[in-house]
C-alpha positions as CSV (number, residue, x, y, z in Angstrom):
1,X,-6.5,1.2,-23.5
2,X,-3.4,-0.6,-21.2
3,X,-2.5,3.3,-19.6
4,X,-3.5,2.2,-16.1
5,X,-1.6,-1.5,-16.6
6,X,1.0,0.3,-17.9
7,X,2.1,2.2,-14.7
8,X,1.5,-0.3,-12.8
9,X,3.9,-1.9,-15.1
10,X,6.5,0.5,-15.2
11,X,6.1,0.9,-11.2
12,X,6.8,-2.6,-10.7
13,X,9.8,-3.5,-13.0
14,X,11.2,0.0,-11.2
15,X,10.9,-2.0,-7.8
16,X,12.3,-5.0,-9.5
17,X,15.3,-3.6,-11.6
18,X,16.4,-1.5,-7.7
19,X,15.8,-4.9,-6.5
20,X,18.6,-6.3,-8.7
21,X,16.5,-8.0,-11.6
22,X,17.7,-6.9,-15.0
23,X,15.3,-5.9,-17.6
24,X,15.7,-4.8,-21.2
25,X,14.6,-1.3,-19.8
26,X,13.5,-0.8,-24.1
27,X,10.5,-3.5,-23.1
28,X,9.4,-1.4,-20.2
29,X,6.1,1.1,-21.5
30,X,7.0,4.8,-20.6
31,X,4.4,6.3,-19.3
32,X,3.0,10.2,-19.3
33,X,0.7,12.4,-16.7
34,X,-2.1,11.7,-18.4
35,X,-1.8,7.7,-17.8
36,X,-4.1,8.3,-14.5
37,X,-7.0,9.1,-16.9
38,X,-6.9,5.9,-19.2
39,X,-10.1,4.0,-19.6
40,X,-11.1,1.8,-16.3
41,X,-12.1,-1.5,-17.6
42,X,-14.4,-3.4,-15.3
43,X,-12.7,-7.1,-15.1
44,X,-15.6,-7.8,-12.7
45,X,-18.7,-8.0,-15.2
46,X,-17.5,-11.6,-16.6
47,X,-17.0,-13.3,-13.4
48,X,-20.3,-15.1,-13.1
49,X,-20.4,-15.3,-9.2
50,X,-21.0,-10.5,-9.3
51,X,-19.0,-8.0,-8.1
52,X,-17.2,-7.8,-4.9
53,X,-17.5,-5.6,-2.1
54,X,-15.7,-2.5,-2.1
55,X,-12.2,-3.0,-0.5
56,X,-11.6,-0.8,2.3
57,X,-9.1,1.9,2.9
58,X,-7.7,2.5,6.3
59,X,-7.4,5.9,7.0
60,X,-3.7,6.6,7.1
61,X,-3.5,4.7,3.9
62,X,-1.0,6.0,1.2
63,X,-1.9,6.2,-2.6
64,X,-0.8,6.0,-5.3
65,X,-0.4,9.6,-7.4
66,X,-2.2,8.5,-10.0
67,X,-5.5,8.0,-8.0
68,X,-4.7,11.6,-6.6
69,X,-4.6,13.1,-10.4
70,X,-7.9,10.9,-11.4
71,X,-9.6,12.5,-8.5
72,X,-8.5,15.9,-9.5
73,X,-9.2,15.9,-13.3
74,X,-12.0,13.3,-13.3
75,X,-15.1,14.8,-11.7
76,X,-16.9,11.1,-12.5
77,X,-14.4,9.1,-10.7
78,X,-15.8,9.1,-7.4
79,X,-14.7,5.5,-5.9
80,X,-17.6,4.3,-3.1
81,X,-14.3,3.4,-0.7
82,X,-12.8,6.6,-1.1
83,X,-14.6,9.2,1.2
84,X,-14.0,12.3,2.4
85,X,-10.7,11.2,4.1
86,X,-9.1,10.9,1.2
87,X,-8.1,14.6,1.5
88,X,-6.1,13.5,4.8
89,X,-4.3,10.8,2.7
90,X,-0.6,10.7,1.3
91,X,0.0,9.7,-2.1
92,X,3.8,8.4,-3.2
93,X,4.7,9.5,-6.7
94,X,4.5,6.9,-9.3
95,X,3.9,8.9,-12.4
C-alpha cells in the first residue's frame, strides 16, 4: 500500500539526482500507471485536534498526472477541492 508515496518518491529523487545529488538509482521504487490508483490512506483520523479544511486550488493550478488518471479511472475519487475547473487544468507528467 506505499504506490502513491512511491511516486512521489520516485518524482522527488528525479528532481534531486537533475539537481546534482547522487542516489543509488537501485534504492529508488519504479513505479507503473496504475500507481495513481493505490489505496488513499487517511493520515488525518489519528490527529486528535480533526481534520483540516480542504486546501484550495487556484484555478490555473497544474497537477500532477497522477490525479488526472485517479479522476479518470476512479469514479469514487471525487476530491471536495477539485470542482468542475479541474477540466481547465494542466497536469505535468510524473508517472
Amino acid at each position: 500500500e506505499c504506490e502513491l508515496s512511491d511516486i512521489t518518491l520516485h518524482w522527488m529523487s528525479t528532481k534531486a539526482v537533475f539537481r546534482g545529488l547522487r542516489l543509488n538509482q537501485d534504492k529508488i521504487p519504479a513505479i507503473r500507471w496504475n500507481d495513481a490508483l493505490g489505496v488513499i490512506h487517511n493520515s488525518w483520523s489519528i490527529v486528535p485536534w480533526g481534520l483540516p479544511e480542504a486546501r484550495k486550488i487556484p484555478s490555473g493550478s497544474v497537477l500532477a498526472s497522477s490525479v488526472g488518471m485517479r479522476l479518470q479511472y476512479e469514479p469514487n475519487y471525487t476530491p471536495r477541492n477539485l470542482d468542475e475547473r479541474v477540466s481547465l487544468m494542466q497536469f505535468v507528467k510524473v508517472i
